[in-house]
N, C-alpha and C positions, 0 to 999 in steps of 0.2 A: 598581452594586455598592458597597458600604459599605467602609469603608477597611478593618474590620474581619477581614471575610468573603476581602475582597482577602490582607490577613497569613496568615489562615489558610488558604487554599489553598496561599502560595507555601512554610508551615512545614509541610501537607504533603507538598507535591509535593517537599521535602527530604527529607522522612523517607522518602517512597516509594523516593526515588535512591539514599540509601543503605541501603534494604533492598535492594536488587537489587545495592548495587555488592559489598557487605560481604562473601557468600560469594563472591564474585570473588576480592577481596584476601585474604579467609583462605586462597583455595586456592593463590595464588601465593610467601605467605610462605616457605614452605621453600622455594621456587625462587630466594626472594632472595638466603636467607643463604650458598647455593652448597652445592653436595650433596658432600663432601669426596670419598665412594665411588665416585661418579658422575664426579668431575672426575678420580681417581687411575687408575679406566678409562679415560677416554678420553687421556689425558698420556703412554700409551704413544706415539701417533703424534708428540706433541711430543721425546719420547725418542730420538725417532732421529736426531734433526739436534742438540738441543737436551739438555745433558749432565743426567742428574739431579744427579751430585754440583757441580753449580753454575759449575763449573769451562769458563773461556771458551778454546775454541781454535778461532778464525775467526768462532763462529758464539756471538752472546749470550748471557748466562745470562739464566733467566726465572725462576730459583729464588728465591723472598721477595717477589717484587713486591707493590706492594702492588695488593690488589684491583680499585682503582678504576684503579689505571696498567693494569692489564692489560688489563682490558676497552675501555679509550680505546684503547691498542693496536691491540685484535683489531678495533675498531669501525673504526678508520681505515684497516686493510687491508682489510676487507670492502667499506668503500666509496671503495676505493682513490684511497683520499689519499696512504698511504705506497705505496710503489712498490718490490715484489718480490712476482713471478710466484708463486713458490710460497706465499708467506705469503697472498697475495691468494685464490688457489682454496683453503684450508685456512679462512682466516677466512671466507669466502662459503662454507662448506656448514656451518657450526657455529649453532646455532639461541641464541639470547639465552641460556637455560637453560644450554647448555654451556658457553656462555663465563665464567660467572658459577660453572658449577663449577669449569671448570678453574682460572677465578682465586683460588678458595676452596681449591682442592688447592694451585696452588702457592707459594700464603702460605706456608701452612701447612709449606713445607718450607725447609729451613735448609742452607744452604752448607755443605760440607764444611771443614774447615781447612787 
């Protein structure tokens, strides 16, 4: 095989990768950026231990975080690193997508004063 013939298969078999890969990642982008509607649905369940107006009595505020802390967060209860029972079955049934909205909801919201 010619050293030639060799480049051009491996700059196909690139181009082939990412045609297959590219509507993959198109369809997950808006799963990225966290679905603000999506995460404000499901933050009722975080609502009931956890105060919307931000405000800490026993139990932490989750209000502002920022995105990427959240999700380490929920990541590390899921695969219980941090240790609390209830946090642990809550983050184990939330699928990447949620966590990523709910962490996009509660950026997005602001401590009361």
């Amino acid at each position: 095989m010619s050293r030639k013939s060799s480049r051009l298969r491996r700059h196909l078999a690139a181009i082939s990768a990412a045609l297959v890969i590219a509507p993959v990642v198109a369809q997950a982008a808006p799963a990225l950026a966290g679905d603000l509607a999506f995460g404000e649905y499901l933050s009722s369940e975080c609502m009931t231990c956890h105060r919307i107006d931000g405000t800490e009595k026993g139990i932490p505020s989750i209000i502002g975080w920022p995105t990427d802390h959240f999700e380490a967060v929920m990541h590390s209860y899921r695969n219980r690193v941090r240790e609390n029972p209830v946090m642990q079955t809550i983050a184990g049934r939330l699928s990447q997508t949620e966590i990523e909205a709910l962490a996009a909801y509660l950026a997005s919201l602001k401590k009361s004063p």
